[in-house]
matplotlib code that plots the C-alpha trace (Angstrom):
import matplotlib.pyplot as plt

x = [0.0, 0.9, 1.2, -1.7, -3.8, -2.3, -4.0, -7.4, -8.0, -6.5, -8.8, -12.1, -11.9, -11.2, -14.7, -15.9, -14.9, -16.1, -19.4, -19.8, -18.7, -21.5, -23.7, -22.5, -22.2, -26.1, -26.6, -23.1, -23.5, -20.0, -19.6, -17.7, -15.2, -13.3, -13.2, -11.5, -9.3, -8.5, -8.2, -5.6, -3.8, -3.9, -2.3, 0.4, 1.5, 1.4, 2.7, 6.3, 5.9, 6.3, 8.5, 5.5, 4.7, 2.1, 3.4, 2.5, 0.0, 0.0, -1.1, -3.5, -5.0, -5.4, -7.2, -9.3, -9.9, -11.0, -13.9, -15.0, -15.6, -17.5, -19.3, -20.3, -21.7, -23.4, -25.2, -26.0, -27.3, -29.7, -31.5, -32.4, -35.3, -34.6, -39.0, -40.0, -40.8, -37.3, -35.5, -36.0, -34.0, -31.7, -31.3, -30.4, -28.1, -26.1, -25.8, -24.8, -22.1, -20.8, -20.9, -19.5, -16.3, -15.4, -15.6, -14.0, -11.2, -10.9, -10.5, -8.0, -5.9, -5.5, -4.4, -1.7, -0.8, -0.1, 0.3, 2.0, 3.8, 3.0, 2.6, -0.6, -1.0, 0.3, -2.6, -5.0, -4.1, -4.0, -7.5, -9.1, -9.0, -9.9, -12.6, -14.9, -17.3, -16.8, -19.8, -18.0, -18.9, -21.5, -23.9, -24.0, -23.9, -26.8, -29.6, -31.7, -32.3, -35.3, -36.0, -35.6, -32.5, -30.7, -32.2, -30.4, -26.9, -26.9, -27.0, -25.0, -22.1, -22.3, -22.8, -19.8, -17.5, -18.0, -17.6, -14.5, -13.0, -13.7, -12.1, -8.8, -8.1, -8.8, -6.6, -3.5, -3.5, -0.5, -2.3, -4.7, -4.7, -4.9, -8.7, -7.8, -8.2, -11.4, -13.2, -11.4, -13.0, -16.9, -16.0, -15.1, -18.0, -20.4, -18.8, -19.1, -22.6, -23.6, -21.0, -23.4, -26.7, -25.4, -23.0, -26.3, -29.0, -26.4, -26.3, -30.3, -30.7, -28.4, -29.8, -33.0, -32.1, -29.1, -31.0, -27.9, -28.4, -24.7, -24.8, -24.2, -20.3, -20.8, -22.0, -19.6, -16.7, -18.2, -18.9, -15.0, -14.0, -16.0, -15.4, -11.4, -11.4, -12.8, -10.4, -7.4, -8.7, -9.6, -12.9, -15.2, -16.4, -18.1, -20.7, -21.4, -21.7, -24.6, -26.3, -26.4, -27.7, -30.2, -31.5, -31.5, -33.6, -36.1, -36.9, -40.5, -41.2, -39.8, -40.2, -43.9, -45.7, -43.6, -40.5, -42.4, -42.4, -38.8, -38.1, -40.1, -40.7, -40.8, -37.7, -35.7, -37.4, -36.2, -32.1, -32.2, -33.2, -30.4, -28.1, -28.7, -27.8, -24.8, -23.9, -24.3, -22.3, -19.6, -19.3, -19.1, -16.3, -14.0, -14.7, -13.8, -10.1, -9.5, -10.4, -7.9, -5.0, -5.2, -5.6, -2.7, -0.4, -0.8, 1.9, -0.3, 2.6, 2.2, -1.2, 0.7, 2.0, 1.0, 1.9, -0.7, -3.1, -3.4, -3.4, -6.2, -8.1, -8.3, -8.6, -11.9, -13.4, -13.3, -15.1, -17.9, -18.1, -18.8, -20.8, -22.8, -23.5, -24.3, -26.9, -28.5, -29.0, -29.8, -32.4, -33.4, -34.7, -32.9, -29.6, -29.2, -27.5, -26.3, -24.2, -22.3, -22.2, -19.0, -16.8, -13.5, -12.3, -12.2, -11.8, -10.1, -7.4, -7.4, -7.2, -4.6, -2.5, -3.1, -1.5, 1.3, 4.6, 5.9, 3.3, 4.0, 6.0, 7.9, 5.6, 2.2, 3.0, 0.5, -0.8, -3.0, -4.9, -5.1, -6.2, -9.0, -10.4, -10.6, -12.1, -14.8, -15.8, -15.7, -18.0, -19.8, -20.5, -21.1, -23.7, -25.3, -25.6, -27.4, -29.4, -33.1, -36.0, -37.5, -35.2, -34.9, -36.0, -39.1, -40.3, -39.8, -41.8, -44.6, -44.4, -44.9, -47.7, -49.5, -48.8, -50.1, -53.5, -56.7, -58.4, -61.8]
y = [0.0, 3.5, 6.3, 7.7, 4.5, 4.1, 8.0, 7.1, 4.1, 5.3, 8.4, 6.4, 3.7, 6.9, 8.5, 5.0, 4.3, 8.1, 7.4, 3.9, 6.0, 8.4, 5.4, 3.9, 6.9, 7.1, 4.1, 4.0, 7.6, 8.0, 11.0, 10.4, 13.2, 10.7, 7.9, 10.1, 11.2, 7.2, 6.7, 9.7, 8.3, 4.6, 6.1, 8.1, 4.5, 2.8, 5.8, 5.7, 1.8, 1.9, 5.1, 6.9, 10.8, 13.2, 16.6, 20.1, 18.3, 21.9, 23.8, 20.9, 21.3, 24.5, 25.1, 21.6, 23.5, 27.2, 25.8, 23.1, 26.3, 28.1, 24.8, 24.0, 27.3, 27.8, 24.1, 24.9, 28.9, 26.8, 25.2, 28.0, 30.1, 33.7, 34.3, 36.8, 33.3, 32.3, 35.5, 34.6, 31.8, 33.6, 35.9, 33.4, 31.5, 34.7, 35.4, 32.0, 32.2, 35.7, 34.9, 31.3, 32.7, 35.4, 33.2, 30.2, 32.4, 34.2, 31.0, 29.6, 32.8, 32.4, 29.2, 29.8, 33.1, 31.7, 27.9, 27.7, 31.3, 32.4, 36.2, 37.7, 38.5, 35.0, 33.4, 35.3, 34.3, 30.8, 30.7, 31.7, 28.8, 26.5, 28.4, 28.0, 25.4, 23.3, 23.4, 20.9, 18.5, 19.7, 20.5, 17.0, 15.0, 16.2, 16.0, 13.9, 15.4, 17.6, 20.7, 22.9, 21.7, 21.3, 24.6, 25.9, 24.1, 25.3, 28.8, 28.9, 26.5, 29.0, 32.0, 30.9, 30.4, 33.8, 35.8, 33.8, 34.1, 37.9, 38.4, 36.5, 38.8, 41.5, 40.7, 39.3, 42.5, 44.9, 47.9, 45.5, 47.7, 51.1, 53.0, 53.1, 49.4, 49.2, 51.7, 50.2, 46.6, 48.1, 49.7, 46.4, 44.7, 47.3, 47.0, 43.5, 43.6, 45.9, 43.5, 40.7, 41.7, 43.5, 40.4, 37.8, 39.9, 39.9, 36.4, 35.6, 37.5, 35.8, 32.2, 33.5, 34.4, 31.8, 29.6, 27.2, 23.9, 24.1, 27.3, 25.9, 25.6, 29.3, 30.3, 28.1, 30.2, 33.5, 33.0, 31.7, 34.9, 37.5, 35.4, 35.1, 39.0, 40.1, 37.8, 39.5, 42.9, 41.3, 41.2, 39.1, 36.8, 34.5, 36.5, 36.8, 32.6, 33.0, 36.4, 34.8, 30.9, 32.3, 35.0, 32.3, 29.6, 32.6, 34.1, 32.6, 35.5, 38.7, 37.6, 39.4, 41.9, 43.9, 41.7, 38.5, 39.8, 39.9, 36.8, 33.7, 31.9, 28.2, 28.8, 30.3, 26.8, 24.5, 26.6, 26.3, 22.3, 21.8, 23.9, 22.5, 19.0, 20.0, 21.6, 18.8, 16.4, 19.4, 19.6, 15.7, 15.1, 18.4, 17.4, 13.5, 14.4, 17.6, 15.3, 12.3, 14.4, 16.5, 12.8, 11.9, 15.4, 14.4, 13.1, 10.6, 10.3, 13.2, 12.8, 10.4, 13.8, 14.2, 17.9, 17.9, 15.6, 18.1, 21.5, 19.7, 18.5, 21.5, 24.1, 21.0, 21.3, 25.5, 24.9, 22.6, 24.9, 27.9, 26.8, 25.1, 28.5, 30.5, 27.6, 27.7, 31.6, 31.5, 28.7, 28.2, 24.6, 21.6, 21.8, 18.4, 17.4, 20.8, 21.2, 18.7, 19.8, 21.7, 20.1, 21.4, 21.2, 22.2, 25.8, 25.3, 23.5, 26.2, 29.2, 27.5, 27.1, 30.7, 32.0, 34.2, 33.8, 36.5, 34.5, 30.9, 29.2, 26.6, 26.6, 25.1, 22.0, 20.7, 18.1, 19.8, 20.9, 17.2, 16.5, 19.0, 17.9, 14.2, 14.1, 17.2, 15.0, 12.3, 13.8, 14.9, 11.4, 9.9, 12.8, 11.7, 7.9, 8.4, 11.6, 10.6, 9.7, 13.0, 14.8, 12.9, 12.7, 10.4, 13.4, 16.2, 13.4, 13.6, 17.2, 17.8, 16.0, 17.4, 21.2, 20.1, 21.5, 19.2, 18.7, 19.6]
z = [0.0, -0.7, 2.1, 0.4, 0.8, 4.3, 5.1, 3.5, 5.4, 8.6, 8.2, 7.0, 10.2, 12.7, 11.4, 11.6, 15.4, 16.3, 14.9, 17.0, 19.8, 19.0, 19.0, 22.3, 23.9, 24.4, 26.1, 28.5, 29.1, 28.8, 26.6, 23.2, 23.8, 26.6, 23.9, 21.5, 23.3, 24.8, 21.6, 20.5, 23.2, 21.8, 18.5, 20.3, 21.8, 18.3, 16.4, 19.6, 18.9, 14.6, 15.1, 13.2, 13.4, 12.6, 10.8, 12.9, 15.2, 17.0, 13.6, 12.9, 16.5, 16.6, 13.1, 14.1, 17.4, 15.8, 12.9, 16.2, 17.6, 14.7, 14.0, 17.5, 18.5, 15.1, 15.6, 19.1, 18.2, 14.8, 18.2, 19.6, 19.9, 20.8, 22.0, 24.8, 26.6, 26.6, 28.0, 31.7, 30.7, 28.8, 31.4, 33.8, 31.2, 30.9, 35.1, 35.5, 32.9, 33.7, 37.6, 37.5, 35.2, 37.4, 40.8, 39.2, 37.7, 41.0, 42.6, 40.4, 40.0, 44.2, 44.0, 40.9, 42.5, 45.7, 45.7, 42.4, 42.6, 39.1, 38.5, 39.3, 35.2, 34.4, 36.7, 35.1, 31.5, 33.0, 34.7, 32.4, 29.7, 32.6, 33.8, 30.8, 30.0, 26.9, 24.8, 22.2, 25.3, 27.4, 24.7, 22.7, 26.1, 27.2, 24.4, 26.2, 29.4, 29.7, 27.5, 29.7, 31.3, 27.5, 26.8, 29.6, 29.5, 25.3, 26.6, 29.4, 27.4, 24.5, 26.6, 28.5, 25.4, 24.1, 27.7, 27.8, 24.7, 24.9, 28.2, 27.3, 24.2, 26.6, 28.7, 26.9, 24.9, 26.5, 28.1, 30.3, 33.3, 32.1, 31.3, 27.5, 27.4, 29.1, 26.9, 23.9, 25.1, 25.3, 21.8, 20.4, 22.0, 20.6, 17.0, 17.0, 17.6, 14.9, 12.7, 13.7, 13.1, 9.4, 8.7, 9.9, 7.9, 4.7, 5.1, 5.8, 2.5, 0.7, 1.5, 0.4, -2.8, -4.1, -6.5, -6.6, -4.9, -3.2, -0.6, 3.0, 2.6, 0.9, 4.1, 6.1, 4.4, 4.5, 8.5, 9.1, 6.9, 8.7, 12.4, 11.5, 10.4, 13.4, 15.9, 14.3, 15.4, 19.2, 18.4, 20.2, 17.4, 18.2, 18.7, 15.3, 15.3, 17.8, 16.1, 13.2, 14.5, 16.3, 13.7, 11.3, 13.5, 14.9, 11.3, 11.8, 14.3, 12.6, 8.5, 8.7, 6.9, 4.4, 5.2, 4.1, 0.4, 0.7, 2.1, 1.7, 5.0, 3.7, 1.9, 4.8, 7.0, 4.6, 4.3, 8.1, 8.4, 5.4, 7.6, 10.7, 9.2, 7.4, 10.4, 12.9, 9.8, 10.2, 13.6, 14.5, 12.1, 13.3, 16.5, 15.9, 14.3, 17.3, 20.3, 19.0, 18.1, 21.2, 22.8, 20.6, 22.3, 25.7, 28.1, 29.9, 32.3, 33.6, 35.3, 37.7, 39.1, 42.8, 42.0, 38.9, 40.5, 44.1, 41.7, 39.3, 42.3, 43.8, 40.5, 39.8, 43.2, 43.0, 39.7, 41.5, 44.5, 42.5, 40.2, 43.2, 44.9, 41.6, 40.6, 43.7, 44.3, 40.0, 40.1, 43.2, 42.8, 42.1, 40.1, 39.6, 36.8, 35.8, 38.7, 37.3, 33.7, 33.9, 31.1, 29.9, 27.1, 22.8, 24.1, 26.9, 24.6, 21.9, 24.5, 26.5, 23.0, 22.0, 25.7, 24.4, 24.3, 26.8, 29.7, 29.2, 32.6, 33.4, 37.0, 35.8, 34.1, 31.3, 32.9, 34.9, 31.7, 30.8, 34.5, 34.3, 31.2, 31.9, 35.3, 34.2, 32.2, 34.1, 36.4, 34.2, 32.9, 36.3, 36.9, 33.9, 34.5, 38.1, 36.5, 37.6, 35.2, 35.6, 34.4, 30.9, 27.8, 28.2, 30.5, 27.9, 25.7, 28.5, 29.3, 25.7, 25.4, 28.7, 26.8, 23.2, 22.6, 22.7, 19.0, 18.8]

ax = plt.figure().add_subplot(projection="3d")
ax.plot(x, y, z, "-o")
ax.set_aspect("equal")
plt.show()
């Protein structure tokens, strides 16, 4: 066989596996993301055993990592409803996200700052990739709970990603601390938003109207243009990702009147459901090849660290504790399973790879990352197994059928 037969199979049977774990996934509980990356590690054994190796794995990680992130925000924004009924729930999605950061970062910059005796700047930069949620793995391990519940982790996952994202280019830029930068950051917030809603109503427009049967990917490339454009001026966005999802899967409540002449309705339903598909194709496959070669980077060894495994203890029980008391004093009712839906991961990686050169230490040693990631999700999956029957998806079925209006 030739090394180009050797890649296409090797390619074809890792889809393969990650589709089975897809499959298995929803009857183990255990999410897909900790196979993939079991079985990234598998390869990095047999690749050290056949003296084998992958070309820029870094470079391939982090562009895998950047359209997961497009793709996965964008599939998670198409499934969302932005109705009056759902702002309450928005509300609290976005309280929970911007409170749980800050105390979780707070925690963690303590501990780095003090335990680990990293420069106050340097814990912050540090923190803050650890202190987001993953929505690559939060939102497609929890699909069959309750609607409200998924409603609410899609929100607060996404949510969390962009508040993240926009705070670490804030502060890895030089002028962090003086007033200058804060003004500069609303600025760029504000622009970003107008960006949005012009880039997403350009877009809706232009799905209306393209006769030709191929438009998705035109779409695809048109987002990553406008969403890589605005990163390089420290932009936040992914905001645009989740304008333009959500504007897209809520036309059904603003294409009226005068507007409805302009754009037909049935043709923007059926350019989302193609969208939504190709999208969810999209995602699964970026995310398939990310998870394994960032399984495929990681020095396993160094989890038997008692340094890594007290620091990654600790930074995981500050994110469990936080997130405990902001759930509580959001919701007010029971917060089980979300309490435990605190996965790190896709952006944790990507941020944590993007820390600038001038910040990276010698004193907090990868492993930690690796440690955080794995038991998240971990508990994440163990929270899932023992979730109760009530909070499923047989009792969204039921709910649903309580709410649906009696024929007459």
């Amino acid at each position: 066989m030739t090394n180009t037969d050797i890649i296409l199979i090797s390619l074809s049977a890792l889809i393969i596996i990650s589709y089975l774990f897809n499959f298995v996934a929803k009857y183990i509980k255990i999410p897909s993301v900790i196979l993939l990356i079991a079985t990234g590690i598998g390869l990095r054994f047999i690749a050290v055993k056949f003296l084998v190796q992958i070309p820029n794995v870094p470079v391939l990680l982090n562009i895998f990592g950047e359209m997961g992130l497009i793709l996965i925000v964008l599939e998670a924004a198409l499934d969302l409803d932005a109705t009056r009924k759902k702002l309450p729930l928005i509300s609290k999605s976005i309280l929970a996200s911007v409170f749980i950061i800050a105390g979780t970062c707070s925690l963690i910059v303590l501990l780095l700052h003090y335990y680990k005796a990293m420069p106050l700047t340097t814990s912050i930069i540090y923190s803050i990739p650890m202190g987001i949620i993953s929505s690559s793995i939060a939102i497609p391990s929890v699909k069959w709970l309750s609607e409200r519940k998924v409603e609410f982790i899609v929100y607060e996952s996404t949510i969390s990603d962009i508040i993240g994202i926009m705070v670490f280019n804030f502060v890895i830029v030089d002028e962090v601390l003086t007033m200058n930068s804060y003004l500069q950051f609303f600025i760029n917030f504000i622009i970003i938003i107008l960006i949005s809603l012009a880039s997403s109503a350009l877009l809706i427009f232009m799905l209306n109207k393209i006769s030709a049967q191929i438009k998705s990917f035109l779409i695809f490339a048109i987002l990553t243009l406008i969403y890589t454009l605005a990163k390089i001026f420290h932009l936040p966005s992914l905001l645009l990702i989740l304008v333009f999802g959500v504007m897209l899967n809520s036309s059904k409540y603003y294409i009226r009147g005068r507007l409805a002449n302009v754009l037909h309705l049935e043709k923007m339903s059926a350019v989302t459901a193609e969208l939504k598909l190709l999208t969810a194709e999209s995602a699964f496959l970026i995310r398939t090849f990310f998870f394994i070669l960032f399984g495929y980077t990681m020095n396993v060894y160094s989890l038997l660290n008692t340094d890594v495994i007290i620091t990654g203890a600790v930074i995981v029980a500050s994110i469990l504790f936080v997130r405990f008391i902001f759930l509580s004093f959001i919701s007010r009712k029971n917060v089980f399973p979300e309490l435990f839906i605190a996965p790190r991961g896709l952006v944790t990686v990507v941020l944590f790879y993007s820390i600038p050169a001038r910040y990276l230490t010698p004193l907090f040693d990868n492993g930690i990352l690796y440690f955080i990631i794995i038991v998240s999700s971990l508990i994440m999956m163990l929270a899932l197994i023992f979730t109760k029957a009530e909070y499923s998806e047989s009792s969204r079925r039921v709910s649903l059928k309580e709410e649906a209006p009696v024929k007459t």
